[in-house]
mmCIF file as Biopython writes it, N, C-alpha, C and O atoms, coordinates in Angstrom:
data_model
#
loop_
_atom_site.group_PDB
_atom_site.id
_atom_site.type_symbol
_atom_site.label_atom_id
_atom_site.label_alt_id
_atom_site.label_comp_id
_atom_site.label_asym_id
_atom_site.label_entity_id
_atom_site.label_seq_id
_atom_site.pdbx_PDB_ins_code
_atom_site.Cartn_x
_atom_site.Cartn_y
_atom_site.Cartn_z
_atom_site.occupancy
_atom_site.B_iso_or_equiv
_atom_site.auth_seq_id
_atom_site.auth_asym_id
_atom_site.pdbx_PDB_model_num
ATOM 1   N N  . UNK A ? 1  ? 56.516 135.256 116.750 1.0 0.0 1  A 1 
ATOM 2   C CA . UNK A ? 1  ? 57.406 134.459 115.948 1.0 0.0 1  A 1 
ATOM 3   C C  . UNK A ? 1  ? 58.812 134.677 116.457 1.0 0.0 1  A 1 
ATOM 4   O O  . UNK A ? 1  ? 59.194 135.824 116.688 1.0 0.0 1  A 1 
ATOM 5   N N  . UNK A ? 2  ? 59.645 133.573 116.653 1.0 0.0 2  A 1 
ATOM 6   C CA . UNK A ? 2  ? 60.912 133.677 116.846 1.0 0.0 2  A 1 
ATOM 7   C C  . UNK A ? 2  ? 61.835 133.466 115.833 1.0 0.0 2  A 1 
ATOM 8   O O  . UNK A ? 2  ? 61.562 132.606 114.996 1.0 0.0 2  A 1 
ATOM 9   N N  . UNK A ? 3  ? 62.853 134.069 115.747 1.0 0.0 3  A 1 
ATOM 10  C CA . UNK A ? 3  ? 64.048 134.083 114.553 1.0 0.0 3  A 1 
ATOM 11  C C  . UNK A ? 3  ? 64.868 133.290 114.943 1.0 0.0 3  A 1 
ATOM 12  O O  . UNK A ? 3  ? 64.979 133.253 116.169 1.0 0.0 3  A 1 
ATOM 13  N N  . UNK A ? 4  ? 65.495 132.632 114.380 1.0 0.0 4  A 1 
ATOM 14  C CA . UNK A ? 4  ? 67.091 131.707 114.795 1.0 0.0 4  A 1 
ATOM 15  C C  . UNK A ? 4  ? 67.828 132.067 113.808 1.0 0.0 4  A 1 
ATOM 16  O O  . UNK A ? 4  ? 68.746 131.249 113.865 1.0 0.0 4  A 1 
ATOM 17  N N  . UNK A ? 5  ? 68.021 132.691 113.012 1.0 0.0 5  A 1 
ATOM 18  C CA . UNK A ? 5  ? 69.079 132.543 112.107 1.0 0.0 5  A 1 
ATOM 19  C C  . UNK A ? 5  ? 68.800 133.789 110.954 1.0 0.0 5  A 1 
ATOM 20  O O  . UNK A ? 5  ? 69.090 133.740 109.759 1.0 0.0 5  A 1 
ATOM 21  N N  . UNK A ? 6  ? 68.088 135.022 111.761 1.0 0.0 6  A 1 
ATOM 22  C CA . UNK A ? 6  ? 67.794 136.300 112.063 1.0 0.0 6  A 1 
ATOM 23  C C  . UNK A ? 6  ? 67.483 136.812 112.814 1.0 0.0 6  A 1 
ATOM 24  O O  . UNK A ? 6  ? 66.551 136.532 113.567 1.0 0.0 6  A 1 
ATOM 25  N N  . UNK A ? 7  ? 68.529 138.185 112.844 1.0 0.0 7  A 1 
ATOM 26  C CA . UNK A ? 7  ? 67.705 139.411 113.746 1.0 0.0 7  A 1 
ATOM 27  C C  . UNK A ? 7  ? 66.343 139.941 112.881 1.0 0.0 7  A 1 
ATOM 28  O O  . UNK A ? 7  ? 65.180 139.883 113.282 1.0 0.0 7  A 1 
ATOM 29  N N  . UNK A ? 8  ? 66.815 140.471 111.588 1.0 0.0 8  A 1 
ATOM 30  C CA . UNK A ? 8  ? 65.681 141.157 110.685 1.0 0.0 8  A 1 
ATOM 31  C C  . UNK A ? 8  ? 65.673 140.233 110.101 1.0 0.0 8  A 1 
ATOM 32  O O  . UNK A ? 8  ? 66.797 139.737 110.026 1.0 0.0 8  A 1 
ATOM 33  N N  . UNK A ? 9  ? 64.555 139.440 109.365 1.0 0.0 9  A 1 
ATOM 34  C CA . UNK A ? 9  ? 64.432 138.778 108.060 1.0 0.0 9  A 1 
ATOM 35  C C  . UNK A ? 9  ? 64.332 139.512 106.939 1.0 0.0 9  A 1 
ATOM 36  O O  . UNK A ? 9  ? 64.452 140.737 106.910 1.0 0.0 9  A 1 
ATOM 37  N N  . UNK A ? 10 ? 64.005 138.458 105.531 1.0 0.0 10 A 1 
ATOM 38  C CA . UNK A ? 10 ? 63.765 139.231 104.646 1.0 0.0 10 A 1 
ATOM 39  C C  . UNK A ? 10 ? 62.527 139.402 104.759 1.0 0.0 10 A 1 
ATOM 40  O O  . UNK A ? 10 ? 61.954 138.567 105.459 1.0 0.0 10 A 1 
ATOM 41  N N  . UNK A ? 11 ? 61.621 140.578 104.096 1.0 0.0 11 A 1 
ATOM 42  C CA . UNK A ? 11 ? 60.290 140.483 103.969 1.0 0.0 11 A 1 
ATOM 43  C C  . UNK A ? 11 ? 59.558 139.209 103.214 1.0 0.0 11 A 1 
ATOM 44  O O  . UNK A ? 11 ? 58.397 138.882 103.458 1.0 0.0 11 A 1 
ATOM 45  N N  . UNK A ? 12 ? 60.275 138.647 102.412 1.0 0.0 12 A 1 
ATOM 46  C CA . UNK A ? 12 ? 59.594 137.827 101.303 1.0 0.0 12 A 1 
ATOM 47  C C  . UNK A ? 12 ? 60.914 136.525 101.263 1.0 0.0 12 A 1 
ATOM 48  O O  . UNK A ? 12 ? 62.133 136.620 101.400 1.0 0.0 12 A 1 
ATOM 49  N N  . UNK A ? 13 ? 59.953 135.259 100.994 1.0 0.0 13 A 1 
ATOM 50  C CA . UNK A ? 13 ? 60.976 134.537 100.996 1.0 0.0 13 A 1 
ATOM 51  C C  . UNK A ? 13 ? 60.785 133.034 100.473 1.0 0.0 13 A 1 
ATOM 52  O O  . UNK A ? 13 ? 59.698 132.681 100.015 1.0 0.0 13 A 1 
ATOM 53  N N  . UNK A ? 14 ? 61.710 132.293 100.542 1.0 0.0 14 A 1 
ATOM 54  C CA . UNK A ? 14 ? 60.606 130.663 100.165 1.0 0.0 14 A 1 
ATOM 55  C C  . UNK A ? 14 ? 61.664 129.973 101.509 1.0 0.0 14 A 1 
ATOM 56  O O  . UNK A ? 14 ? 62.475 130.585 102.205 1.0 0.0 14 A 1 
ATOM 57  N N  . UNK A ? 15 ? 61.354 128.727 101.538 1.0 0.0 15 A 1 
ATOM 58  C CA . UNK A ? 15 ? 62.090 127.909 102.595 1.0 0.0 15 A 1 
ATOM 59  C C  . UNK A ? 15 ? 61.196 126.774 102.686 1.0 0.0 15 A 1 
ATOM 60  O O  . UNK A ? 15 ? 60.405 126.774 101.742 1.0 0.0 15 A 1 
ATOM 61  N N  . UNK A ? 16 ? 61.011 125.617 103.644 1.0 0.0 16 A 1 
ATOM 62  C CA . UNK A ? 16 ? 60.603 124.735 103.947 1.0 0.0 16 A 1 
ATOM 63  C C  . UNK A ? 16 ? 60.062 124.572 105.089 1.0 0.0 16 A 1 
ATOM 64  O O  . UNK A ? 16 ? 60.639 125.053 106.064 1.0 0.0 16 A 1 
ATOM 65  N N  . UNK A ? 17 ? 58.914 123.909 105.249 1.0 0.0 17 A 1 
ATOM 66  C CA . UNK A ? 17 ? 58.140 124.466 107.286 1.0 0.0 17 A 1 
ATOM 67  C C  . UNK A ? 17 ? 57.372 122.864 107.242 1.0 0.0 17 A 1 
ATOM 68  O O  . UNK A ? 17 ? 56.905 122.134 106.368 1.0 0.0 17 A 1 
ATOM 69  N N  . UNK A ? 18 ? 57.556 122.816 108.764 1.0 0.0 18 A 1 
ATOM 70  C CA . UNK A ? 18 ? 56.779 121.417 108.873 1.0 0.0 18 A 1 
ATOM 71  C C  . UNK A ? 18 ? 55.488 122.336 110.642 1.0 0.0 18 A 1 
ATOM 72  O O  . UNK A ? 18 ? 55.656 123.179 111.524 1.0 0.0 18 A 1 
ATOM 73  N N  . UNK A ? 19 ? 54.622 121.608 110.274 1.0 0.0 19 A 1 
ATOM 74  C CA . UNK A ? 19 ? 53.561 121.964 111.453 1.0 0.0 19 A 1 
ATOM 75  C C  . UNK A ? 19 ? 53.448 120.211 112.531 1.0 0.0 19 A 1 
ATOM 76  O O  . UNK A ? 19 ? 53.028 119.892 113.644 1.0 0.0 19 A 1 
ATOM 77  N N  . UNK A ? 20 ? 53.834 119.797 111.835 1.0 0.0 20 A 1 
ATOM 78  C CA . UNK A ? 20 ? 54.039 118.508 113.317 1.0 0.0 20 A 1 
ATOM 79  C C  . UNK A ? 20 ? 55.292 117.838 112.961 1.0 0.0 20 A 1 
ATOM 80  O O  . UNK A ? 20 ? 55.833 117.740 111.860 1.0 0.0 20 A 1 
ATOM 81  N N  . UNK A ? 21 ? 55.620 117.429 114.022 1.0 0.0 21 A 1 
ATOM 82  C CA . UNK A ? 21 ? 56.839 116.501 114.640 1.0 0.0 21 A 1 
ATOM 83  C C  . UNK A ? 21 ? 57.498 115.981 113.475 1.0 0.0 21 A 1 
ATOM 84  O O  . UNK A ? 21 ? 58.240 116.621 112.730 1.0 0.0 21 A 1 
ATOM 85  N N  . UNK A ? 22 ? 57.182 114.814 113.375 1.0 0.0 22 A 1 
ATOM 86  C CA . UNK A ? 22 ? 57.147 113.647 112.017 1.0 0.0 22 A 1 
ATOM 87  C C  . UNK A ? 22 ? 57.132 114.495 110.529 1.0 0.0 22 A 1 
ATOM 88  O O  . UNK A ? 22 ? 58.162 114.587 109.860 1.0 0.0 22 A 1 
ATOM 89  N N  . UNK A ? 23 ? 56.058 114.999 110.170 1.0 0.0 23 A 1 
ATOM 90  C CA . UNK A ? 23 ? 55.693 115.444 109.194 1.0 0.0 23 A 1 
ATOM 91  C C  . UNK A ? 23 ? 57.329 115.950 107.784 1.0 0.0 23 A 1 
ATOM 92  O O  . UNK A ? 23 ? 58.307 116.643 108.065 1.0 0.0 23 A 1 
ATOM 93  N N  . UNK A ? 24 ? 57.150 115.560 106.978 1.0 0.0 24 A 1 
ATOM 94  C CA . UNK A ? 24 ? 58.448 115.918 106.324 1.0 0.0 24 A 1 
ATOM 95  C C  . UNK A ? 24 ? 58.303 117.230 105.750 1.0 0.0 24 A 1 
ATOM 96  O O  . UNK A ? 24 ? 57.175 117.604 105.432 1.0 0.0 24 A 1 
ATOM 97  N N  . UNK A ? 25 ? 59.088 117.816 105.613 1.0 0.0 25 A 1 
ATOM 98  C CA . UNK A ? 25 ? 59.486 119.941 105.465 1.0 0.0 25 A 1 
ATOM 99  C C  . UNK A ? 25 ? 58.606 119.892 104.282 1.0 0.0 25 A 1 
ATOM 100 O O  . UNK A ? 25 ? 58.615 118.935 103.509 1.0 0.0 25 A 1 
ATOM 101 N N  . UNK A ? 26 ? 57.673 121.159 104.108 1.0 0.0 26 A 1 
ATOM 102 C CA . UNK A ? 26 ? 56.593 121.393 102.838 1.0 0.0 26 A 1 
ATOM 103 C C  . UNK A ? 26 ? 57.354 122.375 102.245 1.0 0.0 26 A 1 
ATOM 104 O O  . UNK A ? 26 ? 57.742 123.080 103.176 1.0 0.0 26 A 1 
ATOM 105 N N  . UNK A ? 27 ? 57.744 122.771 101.296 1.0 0.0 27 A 1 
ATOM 106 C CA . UNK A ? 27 ? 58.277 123.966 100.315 1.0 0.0 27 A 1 
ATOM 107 C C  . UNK A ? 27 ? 57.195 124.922 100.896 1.0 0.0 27 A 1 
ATOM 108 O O  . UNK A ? 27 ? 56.079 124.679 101.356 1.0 0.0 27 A 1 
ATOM 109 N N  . UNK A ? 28 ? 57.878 126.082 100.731 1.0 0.0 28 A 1 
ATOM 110 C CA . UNK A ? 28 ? 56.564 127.230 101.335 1.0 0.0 28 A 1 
ATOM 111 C C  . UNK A ? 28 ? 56.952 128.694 100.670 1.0 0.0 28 A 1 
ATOM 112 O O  . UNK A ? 28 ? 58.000 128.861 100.047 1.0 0.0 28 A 1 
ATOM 113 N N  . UNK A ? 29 ? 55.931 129.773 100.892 1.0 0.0 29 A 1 
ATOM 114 C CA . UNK A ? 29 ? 56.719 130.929 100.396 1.0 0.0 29 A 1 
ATOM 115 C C  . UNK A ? 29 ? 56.627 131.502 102.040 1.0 0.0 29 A 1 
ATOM 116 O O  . UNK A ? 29 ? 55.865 130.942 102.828 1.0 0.0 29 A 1 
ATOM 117 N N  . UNK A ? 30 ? 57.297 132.417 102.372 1.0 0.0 30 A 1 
ATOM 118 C CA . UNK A ? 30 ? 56.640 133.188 104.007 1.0 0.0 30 A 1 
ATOM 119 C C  . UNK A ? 30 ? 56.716 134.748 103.213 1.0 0.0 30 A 1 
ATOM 120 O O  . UNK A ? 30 ? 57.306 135.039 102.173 1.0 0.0 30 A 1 
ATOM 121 N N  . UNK A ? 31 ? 55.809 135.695 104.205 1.0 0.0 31 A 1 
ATOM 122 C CA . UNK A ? 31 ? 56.015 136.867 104.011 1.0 0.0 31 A 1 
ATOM 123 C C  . UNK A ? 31 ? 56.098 137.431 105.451 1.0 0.0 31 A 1 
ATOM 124 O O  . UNK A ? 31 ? 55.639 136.755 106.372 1.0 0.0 31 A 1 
ATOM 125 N N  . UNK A ? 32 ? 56.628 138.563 105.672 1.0 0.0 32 A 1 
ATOM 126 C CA . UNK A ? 32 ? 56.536 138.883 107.190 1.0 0.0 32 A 1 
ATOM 127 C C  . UNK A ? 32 ? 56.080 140.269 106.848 1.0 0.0 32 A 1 
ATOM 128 O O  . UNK A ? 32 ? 56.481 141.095 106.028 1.0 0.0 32 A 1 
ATOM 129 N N  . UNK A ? 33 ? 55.265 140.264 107.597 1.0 0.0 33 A 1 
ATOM 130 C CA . UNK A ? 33 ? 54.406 141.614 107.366 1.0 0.0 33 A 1 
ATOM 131 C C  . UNK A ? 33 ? 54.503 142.547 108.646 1.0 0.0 33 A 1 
ATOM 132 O O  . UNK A ? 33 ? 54.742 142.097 109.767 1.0 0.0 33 A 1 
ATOM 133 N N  . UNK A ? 34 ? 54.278 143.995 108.349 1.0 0.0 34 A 1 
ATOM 134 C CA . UNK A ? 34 ? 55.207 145.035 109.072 1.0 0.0 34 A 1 
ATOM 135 C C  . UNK A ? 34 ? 54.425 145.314 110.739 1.0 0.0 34 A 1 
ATOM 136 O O  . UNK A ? 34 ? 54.486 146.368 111.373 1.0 0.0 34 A 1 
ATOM 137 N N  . UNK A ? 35 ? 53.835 144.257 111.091 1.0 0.0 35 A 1 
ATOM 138 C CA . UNK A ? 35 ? 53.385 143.952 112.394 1.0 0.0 35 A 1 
ATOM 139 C C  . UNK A ? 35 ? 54.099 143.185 113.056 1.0 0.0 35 A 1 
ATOM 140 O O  . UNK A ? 35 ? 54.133 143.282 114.282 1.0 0.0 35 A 1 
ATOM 141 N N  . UNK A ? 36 ? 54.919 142.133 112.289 1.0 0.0 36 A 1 
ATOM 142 C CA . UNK A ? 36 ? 56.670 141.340 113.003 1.0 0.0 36 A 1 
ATOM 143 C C  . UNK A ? 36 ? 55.385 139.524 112.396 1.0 0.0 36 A 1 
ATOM 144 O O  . UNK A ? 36 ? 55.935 138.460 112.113 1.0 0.0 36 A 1 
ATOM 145 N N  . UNK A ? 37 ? 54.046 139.665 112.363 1.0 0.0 37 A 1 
ATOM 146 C CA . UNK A ? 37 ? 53.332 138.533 111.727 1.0 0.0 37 A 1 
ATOM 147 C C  . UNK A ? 37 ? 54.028 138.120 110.473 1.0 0.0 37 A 1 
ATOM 148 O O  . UNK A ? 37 ? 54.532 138.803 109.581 1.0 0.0 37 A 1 
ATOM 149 N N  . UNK A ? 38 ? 53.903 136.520 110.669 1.0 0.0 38 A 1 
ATOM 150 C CA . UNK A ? 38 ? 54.256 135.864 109.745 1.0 0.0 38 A 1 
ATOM 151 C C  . UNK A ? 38 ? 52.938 135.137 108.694 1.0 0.0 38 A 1 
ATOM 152 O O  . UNK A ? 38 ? 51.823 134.726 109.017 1.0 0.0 38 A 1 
ATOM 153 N N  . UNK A ? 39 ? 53.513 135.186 107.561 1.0 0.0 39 A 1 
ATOM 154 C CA . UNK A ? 39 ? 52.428 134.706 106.547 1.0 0.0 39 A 1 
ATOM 155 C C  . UNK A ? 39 ? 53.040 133.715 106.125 1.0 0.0 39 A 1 
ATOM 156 O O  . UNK A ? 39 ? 54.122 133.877 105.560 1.0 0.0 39 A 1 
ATOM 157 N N  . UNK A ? 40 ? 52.291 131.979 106.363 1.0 0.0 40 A 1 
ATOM 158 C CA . UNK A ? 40 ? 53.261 131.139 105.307 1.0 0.0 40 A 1 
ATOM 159 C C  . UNK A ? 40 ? 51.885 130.591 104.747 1.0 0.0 40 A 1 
ATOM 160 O O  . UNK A ? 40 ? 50.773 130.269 105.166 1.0 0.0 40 A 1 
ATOM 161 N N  . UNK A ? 41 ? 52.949 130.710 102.964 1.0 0.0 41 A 1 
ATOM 162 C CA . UNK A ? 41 ? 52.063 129.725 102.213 1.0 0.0 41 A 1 
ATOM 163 C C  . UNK A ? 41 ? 52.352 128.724 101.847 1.0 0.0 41 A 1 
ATOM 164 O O  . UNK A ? 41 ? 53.359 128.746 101.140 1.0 0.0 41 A 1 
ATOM 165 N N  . UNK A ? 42 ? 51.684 127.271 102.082 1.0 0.0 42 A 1 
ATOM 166 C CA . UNK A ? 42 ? 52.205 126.068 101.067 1.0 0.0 42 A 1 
ATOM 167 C C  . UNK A ? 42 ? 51.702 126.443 100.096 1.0 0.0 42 A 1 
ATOM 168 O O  . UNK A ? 42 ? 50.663 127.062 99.865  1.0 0.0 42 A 1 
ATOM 169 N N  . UNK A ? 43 ? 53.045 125.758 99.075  1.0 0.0 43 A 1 
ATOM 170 C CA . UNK A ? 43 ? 52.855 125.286 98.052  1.0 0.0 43 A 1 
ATOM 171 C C  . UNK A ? 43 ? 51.410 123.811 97.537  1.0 0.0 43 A 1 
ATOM 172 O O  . UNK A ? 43 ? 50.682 123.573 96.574  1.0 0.0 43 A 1 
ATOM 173 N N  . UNK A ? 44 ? 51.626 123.374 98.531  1.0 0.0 44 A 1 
ATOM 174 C CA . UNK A ? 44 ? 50.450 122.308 98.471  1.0 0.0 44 A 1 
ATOM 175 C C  . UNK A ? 44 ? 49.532 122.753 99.630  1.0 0.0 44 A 1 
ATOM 176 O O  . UNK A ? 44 ? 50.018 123.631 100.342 1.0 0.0 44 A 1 
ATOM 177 N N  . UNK A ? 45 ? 48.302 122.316 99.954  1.0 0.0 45 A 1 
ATOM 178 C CA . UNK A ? 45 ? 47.025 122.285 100.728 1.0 0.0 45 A 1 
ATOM 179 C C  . UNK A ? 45 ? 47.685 121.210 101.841 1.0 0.0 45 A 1 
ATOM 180 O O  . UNK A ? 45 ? 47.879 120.052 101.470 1.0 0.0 45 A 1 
ATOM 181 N N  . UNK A ? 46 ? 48.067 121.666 103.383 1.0 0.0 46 A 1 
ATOM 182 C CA . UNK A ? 46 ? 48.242 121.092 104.132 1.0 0.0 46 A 1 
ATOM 183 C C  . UNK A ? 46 ? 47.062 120.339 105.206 1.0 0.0 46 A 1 
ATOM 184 O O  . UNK A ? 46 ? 45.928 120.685 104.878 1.0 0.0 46 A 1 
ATOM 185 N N  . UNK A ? 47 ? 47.075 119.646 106.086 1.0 0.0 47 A 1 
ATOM 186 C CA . UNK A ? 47 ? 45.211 118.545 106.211 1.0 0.0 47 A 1 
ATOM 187 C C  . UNK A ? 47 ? 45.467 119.278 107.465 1.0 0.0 47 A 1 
ATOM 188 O O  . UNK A ? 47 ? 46.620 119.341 107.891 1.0 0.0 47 A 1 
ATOM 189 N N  . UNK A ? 48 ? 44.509 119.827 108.077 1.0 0.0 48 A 1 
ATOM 190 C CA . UNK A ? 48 ? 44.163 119.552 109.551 1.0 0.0 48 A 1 
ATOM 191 C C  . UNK A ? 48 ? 45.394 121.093 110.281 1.0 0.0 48 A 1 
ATOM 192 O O  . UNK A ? 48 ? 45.885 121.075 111.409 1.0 0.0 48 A 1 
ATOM 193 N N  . UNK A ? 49 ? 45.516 121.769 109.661 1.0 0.0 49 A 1 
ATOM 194 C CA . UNK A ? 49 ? 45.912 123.134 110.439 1.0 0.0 49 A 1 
ATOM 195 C C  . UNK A ? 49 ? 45.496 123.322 111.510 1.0 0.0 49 A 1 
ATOM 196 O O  . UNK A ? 49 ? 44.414 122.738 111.567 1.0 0.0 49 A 1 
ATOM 197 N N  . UNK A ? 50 ? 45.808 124.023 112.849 1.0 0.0 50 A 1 
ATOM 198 C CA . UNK A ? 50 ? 45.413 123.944 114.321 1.0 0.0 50 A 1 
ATOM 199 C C  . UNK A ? 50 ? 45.844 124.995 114.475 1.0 0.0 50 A 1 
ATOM 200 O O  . UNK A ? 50 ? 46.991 125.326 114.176 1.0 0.0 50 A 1 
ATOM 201 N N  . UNK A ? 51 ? 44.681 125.971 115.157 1.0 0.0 51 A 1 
ATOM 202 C CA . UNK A ? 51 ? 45.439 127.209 116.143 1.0 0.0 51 A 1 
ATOM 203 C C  . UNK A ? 51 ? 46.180 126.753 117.268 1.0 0.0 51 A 1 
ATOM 204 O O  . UNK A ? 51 ? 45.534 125.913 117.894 1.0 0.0 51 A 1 
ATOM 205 N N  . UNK A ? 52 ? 47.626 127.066 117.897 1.0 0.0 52 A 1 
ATOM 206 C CA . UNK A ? 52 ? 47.722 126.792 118.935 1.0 0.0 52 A 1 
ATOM 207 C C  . UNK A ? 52 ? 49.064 125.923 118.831 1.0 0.0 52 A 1 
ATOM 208 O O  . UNK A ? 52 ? 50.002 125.835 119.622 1.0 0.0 52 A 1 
ATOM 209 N N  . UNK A ? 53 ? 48.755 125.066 117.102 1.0 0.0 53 A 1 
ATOM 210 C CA . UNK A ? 53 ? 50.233 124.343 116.972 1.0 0.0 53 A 1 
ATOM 211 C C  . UNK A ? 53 ? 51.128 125.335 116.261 1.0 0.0 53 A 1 
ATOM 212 O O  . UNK A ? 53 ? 50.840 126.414 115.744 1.0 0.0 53 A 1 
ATOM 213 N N  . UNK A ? 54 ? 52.170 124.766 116.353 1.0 0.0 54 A 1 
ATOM 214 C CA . UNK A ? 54 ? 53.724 125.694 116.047 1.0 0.0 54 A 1 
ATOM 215 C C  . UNK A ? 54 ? 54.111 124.854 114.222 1.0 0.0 54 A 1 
ATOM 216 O O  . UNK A ? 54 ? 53.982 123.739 113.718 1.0 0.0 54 A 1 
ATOM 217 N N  . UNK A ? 55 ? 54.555 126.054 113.847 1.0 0.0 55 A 1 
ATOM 218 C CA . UNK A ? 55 ? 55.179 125.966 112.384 1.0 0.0 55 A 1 
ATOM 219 C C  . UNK A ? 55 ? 56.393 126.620 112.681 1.0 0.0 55 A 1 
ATOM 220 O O  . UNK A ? 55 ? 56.672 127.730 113.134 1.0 0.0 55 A 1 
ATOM 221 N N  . UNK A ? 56 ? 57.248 125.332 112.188 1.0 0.0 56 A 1 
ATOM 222 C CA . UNK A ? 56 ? 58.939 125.677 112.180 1.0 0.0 56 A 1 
ATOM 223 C C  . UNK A ? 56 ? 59.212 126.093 110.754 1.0 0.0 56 A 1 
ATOM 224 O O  . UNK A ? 56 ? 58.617 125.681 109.758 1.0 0.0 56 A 1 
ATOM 225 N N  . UNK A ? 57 ? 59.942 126.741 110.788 1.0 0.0 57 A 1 
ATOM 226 C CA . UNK A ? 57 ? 60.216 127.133 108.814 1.0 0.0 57 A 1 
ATOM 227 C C  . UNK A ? 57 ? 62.244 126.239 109.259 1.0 0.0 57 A 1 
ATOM 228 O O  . UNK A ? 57 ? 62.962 126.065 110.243 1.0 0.0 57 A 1 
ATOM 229 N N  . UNK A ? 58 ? 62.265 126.011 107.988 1.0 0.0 58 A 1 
ATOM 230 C CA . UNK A ? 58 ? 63.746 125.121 107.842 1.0 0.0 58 A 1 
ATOM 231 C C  . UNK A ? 58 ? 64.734 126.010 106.555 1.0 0.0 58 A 1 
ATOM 232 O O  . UNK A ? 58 ? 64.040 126.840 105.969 1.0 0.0 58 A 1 
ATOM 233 N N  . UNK A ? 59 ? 66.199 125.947 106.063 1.0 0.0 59 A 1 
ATOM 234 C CA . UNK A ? 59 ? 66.517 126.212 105.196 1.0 0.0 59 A 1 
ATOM 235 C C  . UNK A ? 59 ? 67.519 125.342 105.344 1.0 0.0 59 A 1 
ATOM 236 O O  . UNK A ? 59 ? 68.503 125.620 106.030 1.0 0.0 59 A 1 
ATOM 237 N N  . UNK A ? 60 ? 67.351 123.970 104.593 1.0 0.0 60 A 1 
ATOM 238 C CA . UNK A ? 60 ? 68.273 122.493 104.354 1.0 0.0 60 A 1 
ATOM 239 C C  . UNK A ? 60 ? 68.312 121.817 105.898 1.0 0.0 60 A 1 
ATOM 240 O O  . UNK A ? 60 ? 67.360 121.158 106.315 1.0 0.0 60 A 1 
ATOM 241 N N  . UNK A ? 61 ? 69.157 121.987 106.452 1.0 0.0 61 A 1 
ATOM 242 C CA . UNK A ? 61 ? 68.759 121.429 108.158 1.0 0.0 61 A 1 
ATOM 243 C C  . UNK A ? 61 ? 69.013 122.665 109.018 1.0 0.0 61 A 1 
ATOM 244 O O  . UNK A ? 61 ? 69.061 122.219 110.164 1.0 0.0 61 A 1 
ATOM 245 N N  . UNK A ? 62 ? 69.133 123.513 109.048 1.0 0.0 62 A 1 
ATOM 246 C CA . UNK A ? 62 ? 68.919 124.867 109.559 1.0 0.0 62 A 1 
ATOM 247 C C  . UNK A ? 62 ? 67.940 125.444 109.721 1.0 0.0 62 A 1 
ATOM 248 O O  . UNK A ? 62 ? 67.242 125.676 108.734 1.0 0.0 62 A 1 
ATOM 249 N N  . UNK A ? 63 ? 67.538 125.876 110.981 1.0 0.0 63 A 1 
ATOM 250 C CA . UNK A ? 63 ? 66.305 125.987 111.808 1.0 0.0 63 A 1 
ATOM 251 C C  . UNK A ? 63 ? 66.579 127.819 111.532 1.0 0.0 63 A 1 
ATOM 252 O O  . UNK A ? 63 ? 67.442 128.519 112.061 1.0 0.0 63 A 1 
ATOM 253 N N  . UNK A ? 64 ? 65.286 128.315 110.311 1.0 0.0 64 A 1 
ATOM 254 C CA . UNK A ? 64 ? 65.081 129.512 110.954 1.0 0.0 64 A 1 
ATOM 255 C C  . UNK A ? 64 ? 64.351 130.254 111.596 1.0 0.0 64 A 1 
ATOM 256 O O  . UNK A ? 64 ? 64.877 131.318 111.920 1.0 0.0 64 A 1 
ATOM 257 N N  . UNK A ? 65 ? 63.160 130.071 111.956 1.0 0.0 65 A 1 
ATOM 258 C CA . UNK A ? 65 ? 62.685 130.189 112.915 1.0 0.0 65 A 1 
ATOM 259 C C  . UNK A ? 65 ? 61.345 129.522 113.448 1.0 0.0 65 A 1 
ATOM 260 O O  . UNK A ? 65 ? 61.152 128.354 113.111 1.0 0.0 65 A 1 
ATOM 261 N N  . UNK A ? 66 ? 60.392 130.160 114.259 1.0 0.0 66 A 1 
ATOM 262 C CA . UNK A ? 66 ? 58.941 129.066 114.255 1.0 0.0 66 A 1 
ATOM 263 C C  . UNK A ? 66 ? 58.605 129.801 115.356 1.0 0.0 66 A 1 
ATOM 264 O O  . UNK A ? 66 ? 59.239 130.198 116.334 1.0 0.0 66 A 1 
ATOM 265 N N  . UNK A ? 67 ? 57.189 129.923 114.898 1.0 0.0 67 A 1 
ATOM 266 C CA . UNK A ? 67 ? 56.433 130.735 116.184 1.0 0.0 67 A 1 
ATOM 267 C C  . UNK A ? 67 ? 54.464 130.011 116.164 1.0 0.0 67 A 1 
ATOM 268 O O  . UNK A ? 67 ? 54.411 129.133 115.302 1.0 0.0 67 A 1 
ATOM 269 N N  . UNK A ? 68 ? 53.963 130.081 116.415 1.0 0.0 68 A 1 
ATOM 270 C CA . UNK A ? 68 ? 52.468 129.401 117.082 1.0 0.0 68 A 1 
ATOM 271 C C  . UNK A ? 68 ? 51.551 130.078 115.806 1.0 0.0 68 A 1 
ATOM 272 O O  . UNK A ? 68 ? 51.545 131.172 115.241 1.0 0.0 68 A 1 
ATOM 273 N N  . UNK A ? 69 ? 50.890 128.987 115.692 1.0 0.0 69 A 1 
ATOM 274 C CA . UNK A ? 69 ? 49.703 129.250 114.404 1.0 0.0 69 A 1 
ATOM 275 C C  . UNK A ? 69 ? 48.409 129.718 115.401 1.0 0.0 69 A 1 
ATOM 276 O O  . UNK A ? 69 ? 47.961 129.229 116.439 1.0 0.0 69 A 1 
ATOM 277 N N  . UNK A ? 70 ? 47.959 131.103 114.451 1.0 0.0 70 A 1 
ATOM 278 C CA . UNK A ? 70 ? 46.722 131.946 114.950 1.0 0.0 70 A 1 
ATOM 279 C C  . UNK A ? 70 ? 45.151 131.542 114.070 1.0 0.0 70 A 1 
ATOM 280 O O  . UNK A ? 70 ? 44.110 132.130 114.365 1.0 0.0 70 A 1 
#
């Protein structure tokens, strides 16, 4: 996972993440767990998750970070 707008994050957090291009920002919670792994949860059931594609997390139009779904 890469940070943009952290060195350390918080452990716990909410923000907004889109997993494709188009797709408009989902409310989410993330947790980052003490391996540097990221945990995001929607708030809603997202269709068609993919290992391999990338989840950007957002906070208003501010990119904080996004790293590759396992």
């Amino acid at each position: 996972f890469n940070w943009i707008a952290w060195e350390a994050p918080p452990r716990q957090f909410r923000c907004s993440a889109k997993i494709r291009y188009r797709q408009t920002e989902q409310p989410c919670e993330v947790t980052v767990e003490e391996d540097g792994s990221v945990q995001v949860l929607f708030d809603r059931p997202q269709r068609a998750i993919t290992p391999g594609q990338a989840v950007v997390l957002y906070d208003g139009d501010t990119v904080l970070g996004g790293g590759t779904i396992l």
